[in-house]
DOFISE-200031 format. One record per residue (C-alpha): x negated, y negated, z; residue number from 1. Coordinates in steps of 0.25 Angstrom, whole numbers. Each point is the difference from the previous one (the first is absolute). Example, Ala and Ser with C-alpha at 12.3 -4.5 7.8 and 13.67 -1.06 7.14 Angstrom:
BEGIN
+-------+-------+-------+-------+
!     X !     Y !     Z ! gulum !
+-------+-------+-------+-------+
!   -49 !    18 !    31 !     1 !
!    -6 !   -14 !    -2 !     2 !
+-------+-------+-------+-------+
***
This chain:
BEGIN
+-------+-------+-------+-------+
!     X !     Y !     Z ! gulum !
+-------+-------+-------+-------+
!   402 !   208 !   200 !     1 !
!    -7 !     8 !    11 !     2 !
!     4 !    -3 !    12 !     3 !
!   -12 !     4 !    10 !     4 !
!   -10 !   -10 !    -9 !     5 !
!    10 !   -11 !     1 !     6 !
!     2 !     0 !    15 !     7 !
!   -16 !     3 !     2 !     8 !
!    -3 !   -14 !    -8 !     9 !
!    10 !    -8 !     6 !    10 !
!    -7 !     5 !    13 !    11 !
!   -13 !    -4 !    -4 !    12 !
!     7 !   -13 !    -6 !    13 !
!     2 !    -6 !    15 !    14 !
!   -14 !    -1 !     1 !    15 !
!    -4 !    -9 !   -11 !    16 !
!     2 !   -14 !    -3 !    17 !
!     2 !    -8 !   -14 !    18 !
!    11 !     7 !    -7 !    19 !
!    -9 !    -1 !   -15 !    20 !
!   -10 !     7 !     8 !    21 !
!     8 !     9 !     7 !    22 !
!     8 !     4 !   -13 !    23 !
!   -15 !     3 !    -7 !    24 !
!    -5 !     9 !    11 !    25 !
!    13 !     6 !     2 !    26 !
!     0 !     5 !   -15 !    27 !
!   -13 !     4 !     0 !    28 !
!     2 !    10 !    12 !    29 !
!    12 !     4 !   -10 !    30 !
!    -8 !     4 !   -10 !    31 !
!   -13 !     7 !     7 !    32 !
!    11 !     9 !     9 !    33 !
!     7 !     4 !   -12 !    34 !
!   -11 !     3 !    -7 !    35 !
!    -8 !     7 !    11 !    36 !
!    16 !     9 !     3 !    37 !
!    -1 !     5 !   -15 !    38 !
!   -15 !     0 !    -1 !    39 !
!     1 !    12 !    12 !    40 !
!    14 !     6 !    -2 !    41 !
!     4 !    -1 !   -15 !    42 !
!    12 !    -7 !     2 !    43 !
!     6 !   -13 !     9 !    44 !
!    11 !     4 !     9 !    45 !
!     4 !    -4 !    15 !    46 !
!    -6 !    13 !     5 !    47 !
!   -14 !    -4 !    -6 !    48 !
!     0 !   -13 !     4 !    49 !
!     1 !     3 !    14 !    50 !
!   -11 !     6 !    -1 !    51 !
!    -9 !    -9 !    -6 !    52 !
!     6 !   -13 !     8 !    53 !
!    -4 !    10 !    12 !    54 !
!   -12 !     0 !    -4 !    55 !
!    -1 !   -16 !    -6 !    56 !
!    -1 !    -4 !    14 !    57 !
!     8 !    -9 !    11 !    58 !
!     7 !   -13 !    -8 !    59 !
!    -9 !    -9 !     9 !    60 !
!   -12 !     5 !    -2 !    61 !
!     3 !     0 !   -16 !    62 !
!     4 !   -15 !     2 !    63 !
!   -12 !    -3 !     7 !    64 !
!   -10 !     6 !   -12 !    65 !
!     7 !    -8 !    -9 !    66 !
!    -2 !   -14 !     7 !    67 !
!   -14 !     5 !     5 !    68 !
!    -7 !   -14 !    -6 !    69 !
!    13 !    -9 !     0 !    70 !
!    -1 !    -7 !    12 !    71 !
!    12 !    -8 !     7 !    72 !
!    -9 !   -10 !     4 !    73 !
!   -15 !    -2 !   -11 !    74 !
!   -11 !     1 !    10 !    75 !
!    -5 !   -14 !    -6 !    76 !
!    13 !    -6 !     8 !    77 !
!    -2 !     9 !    12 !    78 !
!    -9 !    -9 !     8 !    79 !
!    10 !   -11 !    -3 !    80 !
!    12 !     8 !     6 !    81 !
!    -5 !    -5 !    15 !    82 !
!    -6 !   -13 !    -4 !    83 !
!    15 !    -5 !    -6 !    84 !
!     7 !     6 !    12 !    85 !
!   -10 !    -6 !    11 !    86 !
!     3 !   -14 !    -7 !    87 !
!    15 !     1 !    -3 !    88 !
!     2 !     5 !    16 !    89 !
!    -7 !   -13 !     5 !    90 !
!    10 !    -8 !    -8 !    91 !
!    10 !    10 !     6 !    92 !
!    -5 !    -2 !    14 !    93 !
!    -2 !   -15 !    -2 !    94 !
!    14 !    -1 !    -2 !    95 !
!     5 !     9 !    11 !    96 !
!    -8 !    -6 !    11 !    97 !
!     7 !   -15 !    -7 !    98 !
!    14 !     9 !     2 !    99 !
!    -3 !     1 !    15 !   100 !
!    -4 !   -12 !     3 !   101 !
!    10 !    -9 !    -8 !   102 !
!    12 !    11 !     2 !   103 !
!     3 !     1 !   -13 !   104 !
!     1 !    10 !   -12 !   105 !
!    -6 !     1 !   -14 !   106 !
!     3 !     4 !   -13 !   107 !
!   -10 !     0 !   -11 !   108 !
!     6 !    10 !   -10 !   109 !
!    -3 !    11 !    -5 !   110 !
!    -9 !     3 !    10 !   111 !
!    -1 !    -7 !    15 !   112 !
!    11 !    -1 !     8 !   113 !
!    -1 !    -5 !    15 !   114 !
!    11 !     2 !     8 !   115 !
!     1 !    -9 !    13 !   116 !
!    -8 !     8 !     9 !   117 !
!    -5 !     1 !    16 !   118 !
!   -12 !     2 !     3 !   119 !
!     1 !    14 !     3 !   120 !
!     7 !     4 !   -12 !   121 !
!   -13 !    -6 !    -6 !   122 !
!    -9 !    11 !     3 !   123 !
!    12 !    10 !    -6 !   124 !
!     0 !    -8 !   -11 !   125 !
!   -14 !    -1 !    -4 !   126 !
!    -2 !    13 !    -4 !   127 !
!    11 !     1 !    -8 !   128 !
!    -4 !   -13 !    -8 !   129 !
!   -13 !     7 !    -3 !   130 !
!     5 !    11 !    -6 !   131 !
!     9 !    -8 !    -7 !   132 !
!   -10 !    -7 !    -5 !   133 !
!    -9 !    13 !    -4 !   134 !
!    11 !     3 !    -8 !   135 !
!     1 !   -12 !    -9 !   136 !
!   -15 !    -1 !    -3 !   137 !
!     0 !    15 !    -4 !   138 !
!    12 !    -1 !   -10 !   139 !
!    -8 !   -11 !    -4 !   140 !
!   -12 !     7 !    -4 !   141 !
!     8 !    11 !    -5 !   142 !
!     7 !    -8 !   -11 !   143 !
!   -13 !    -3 !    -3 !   144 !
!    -6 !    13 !    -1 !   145 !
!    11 !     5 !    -7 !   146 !
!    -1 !   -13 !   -11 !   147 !
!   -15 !     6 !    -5 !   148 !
!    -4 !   -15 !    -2 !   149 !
!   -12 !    -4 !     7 !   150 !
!     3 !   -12 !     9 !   151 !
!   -11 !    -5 !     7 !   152 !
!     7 !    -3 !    14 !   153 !
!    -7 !   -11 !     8 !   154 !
!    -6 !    -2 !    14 !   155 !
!    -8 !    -9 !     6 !   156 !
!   -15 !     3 !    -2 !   157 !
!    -5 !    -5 !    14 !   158 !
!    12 !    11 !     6 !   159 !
!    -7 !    12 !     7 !   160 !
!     8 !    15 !    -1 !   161 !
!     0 !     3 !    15 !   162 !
!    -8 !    15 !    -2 !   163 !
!   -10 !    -8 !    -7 !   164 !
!    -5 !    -7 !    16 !   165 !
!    -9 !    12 !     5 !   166 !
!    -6 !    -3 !    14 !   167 !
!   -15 !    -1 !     0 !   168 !
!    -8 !    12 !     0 !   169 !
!    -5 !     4 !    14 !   170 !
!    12 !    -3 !     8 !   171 !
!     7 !    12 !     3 !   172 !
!    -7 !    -1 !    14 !   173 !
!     4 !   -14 !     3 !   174 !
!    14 !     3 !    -3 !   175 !
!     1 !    12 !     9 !   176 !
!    -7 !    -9 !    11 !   177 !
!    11 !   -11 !    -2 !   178 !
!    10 !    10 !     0 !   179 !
!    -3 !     7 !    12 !   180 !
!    -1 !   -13 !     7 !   181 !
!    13 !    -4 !    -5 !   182 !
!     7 !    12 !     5 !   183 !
!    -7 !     0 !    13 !   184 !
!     5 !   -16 !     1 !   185 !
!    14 !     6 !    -4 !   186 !
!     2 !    11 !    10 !   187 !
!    -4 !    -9 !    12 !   188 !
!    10 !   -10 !    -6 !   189 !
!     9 !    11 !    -2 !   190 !
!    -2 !     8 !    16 !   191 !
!     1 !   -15 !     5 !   192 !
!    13 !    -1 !    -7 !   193 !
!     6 !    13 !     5 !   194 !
!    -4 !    -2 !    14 !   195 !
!     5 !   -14 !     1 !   196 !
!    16 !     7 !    -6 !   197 !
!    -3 !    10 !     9 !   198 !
!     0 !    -8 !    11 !   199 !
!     9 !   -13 !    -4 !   200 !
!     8 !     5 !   -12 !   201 !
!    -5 !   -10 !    -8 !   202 !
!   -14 !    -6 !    -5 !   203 !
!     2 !   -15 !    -2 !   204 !
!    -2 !    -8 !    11 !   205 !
!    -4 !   -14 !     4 !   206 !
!    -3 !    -8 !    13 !   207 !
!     2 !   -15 !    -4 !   208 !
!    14 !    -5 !     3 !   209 !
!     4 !   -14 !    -5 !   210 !
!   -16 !    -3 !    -1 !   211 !
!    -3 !     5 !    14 !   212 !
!    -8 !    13 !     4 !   213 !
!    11 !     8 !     9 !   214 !
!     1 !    15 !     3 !   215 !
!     1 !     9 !   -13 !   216 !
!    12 !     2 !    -8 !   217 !
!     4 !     9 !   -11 !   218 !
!     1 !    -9 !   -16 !   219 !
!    14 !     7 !    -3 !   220 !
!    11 !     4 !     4 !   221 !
!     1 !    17 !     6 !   222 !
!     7 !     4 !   -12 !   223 !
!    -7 !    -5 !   -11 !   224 !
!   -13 !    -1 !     7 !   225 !
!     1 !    15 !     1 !   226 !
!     3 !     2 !   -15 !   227 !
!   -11 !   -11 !    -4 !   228 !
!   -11 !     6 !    10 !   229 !
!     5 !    16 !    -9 !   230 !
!    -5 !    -7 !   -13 !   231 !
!   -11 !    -6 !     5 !   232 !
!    -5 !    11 !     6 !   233 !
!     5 !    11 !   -11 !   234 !
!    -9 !   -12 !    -9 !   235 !
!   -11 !     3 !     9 !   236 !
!    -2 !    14 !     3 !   237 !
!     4 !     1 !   -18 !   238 !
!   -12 !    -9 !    -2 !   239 !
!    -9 !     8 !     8 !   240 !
!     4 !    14 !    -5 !   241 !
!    -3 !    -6 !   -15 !   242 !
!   -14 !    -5 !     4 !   243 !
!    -3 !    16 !     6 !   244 !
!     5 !     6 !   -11 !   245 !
!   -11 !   -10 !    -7 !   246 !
!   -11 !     5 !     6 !   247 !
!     2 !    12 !    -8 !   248 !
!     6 !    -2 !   -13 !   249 !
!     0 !   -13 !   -10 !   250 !
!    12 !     4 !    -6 !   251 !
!     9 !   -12 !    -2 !   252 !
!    13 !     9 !     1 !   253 !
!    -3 !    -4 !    16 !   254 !
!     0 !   -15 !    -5 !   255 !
!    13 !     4 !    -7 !   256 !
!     7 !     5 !    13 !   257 !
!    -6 !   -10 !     9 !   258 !
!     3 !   -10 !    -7 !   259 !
!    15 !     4 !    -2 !   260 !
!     1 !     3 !    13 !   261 !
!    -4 !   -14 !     4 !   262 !
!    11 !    -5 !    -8 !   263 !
!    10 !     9 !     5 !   264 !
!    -3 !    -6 !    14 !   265 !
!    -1 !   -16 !    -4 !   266 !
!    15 !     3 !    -7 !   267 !
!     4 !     6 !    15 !   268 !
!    -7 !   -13 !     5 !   269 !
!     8 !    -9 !    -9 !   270 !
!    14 !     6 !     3 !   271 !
!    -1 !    -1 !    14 !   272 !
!    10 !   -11 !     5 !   273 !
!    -5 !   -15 !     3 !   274 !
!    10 !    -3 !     9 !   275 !
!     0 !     0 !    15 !   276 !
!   -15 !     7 !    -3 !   277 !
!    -9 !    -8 !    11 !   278 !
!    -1 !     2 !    14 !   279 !
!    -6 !   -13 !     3 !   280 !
!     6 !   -15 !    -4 !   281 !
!    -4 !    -6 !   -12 !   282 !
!     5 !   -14 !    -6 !   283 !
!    12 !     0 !    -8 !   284 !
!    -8 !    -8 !   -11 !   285 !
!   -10 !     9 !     2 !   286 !
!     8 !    14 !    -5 !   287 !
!     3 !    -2 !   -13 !   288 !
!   -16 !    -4 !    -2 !   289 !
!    -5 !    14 !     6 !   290 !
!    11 !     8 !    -7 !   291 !
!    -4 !    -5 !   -13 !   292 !
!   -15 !     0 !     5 !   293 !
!     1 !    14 !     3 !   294 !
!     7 !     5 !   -14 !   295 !
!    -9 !    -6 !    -8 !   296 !
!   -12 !     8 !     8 !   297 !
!     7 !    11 !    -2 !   298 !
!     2 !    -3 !   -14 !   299 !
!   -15 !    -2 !    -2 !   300 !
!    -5 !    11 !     7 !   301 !
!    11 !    10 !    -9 !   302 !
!    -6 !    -7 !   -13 !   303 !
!   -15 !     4 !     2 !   304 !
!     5 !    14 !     4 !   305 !
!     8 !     2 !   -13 !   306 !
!   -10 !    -6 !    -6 !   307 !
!    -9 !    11 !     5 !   308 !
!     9 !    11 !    -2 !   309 !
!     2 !    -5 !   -14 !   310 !
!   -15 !    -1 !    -3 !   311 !
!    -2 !    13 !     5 !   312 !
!    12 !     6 !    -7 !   313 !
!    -4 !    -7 !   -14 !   314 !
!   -13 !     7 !     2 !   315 !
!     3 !    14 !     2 !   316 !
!    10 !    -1 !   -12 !   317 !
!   -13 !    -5 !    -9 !   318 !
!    -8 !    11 !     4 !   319 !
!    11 !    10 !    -3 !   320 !
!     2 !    -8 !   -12 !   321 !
!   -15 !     3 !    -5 !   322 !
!     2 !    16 !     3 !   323 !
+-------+-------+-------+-------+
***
C-alpha cells in the first residue's frame, strides 16, 4: 500500500532472524509509524511517511532495539561455546595427525572430513578445521537457545575453564626476570646464527664423518641448507622480538602473532624437499628413519604451538564474550 514503508521494513527485515519473530516486530513498527505519521500530520501519505521514517531511524539500529535481550547464543551456554570446540578439535586433530601418518582419508559425516594430507598441508589445514569446528558447536547452541527449553549441558566436573588458571600473586617481577633472560639467550642465539650464514651460508654443521672426528662440514646440501638456515633463523630473531615486546606489554595478541608466526615457519620447514637434502653420507636404512623422525618433531613441536595459539585465541574471545 505504501511503498516507502514497505521497502523500509524489508530493510530492517534482513537484520532479523526467526520469521514469527520477524513478522511480529515487523507489524509492530507498521503500526507505531503509521500512527506516529498521522498523529503529526493528519493524514498518511508517501510525502509524510518519509518524514517520519527519516526520523524513525536507520533499519539496523531499529533491528537491534528489537532484539536488544534475544541473544543468538544464552549467556548460560556461552562458557560452553569454547569448552565443546576445544574438545571436538582434539578429536579433529587426533584424526588428522592419524591421516599423516597412515596416508589415508576420513570421512565421519556430517561434520569431519580428512582428506589425505602432507605434513605441510597440515599446518594449512589446522586452522581451517578449528573454524569449522567453532561453527558447528555455535549452531549447536544456537538451536538450543532458540528452543527456550532448559538443557542442562554436561561437563566434566574435575575440567578447569582456561581464564580460571590465574598466576600466583607476586610474580610480575619473576616473569619479567625470566623474560628478559630468555630474550637475552635468544638474541645471542640469534647473532650466532646470523654470523655463522653470514660467513658459510648455512648454519647446520657437523664434524663427525662415519663415526670419526674429521675437519667441519656443512649437515645439508647448499641449497636447502640455505633455505633451512632462513627459517631457523627467521624463527629466532621472531622468538626474540616477541619476548622484547613482552617486557612491556601482557597482551596475549603478541602470543597470538608469535604463535602464528611459528606455524607459518614449521609449514615452510615441512615442505622443504627430503631428497638429495644432506651433505654428509648417511645409511640407506637409516634415511627413511630420520625423515619419519624429523616429521614427527615437527608435527609435535606445531601441536603445542597451535595448542598455544588456540588457548590464547579461546581466551581472548571469552573475555570479549563477558563485555
Amino acid at each position: 500500500m505504501y511503498e516507502k514503508l514497505d521497502a523500509y521494513l524489508e530493510e530492517i527485515s534482513h537484520f532479523l532472524s526467526a520469521r514469527k519473530e520477524r513478522e511480529e516486530i515487523l507489524a509492530e513498527i507498521r503500526s507505531h509509524i503509521l500512527e506516529k505519521t498521522e498523529r503529526e500530520f493528519g493524514e498518511v501519505t508517501e510525502e509524510t511517511l518519509e518524514k517520519v521514517i527519516a526520523a524513525y531511524g536507520p533499519a539496523r539500529r531499529v533491528a537491534e532495539e528489537y532484539l536488544e535481550g534475544r541473544p543468538i547464543i544464552a549467556p548460560a551456554y556461552r562458557r560452553f561455546l569454547f569448552r565443546y570446540t576445544g574438545l571436538l578439535f582434539s578429536i579433529h586433530f587426533l584424526f588428522t595427525i592419524v591421516a599423516v601418518i597412515f596416508k589415508e582419508s576420513f570421512v565421519f559425516f556430517p561434520f569431519l572430513y580428512l582428506p589425505r594430507l602432507g605434513g605441510a598441508e597440515v599446518i594449512l589445514y589446522l586452522p581451517t578445521a578449528f573454524l569449522t569446528d567453532l561453527g558447528i558447536v555455535a549452531l549447536v547452541l544456537y538451536l538450543i537457545t532458540q528452543s527456550g527449553k532448559d538443557i542442562r549441558l554436561p561437563w566434566p566436573k574435575f575440567a578447569v575453564d582456561l581464564e580460571e588458571i590465574k598466576p600466583p600473586e607476586g610474580t610480575a617481577l619473576l616473569r619479567r626476570i625470566g623474560i628478559l633472560i630468555g630474550m637475552t639467550v635468544m638474541l645471542a642465539l640469534t647473532g650466532f646464527a646470523v654470523w655463522l650464514y653470514a660467513r658459510f651460508q648455512n648454519i647446520f654443521f657437523v664434524n663427525i664423518v662415519n663415526f670419526k672426528l674429521v675437519e667441519t662440514r656443512p649437515i645439508f646440501m647448499p641449497e636447502p641448507g640455505r633455505r633451512i638456515s632462513l627459517i631457523i633463523i627467521a624463527a629466532f630473531a621472531a622468538t626474540t622480538l616477541g619476548l622484547f615486546i613482552k617486557l612491556f606489554t601482557t597482551s596475549r595478541w603478541v602470543n597470538v602473532v608469535s604463535k602464528c608466526v611459528s606455524l607459518v615457519l614449521i609449514g615452510l620447514l615441512l615442505r622443504q624437499p627430503f631428497d638429495n637434502l644432506f651433505a654428509v653420507r648417511i645409511p640407506d636404512w637409516l634415511l627413511p628413519k630420520i625423515k619419519v623422525g624429523l616429521t614427527v618433531l615437527l608435527l609435535f613441536i606445531a601441536l603445542m604451538t597451535a595448542v598455544e595459539l588456540i588457548k590464547n585465541l579461546v581466551i581472548l574471545s571469552r573475555k570479549k564474550l563477558a563485555k
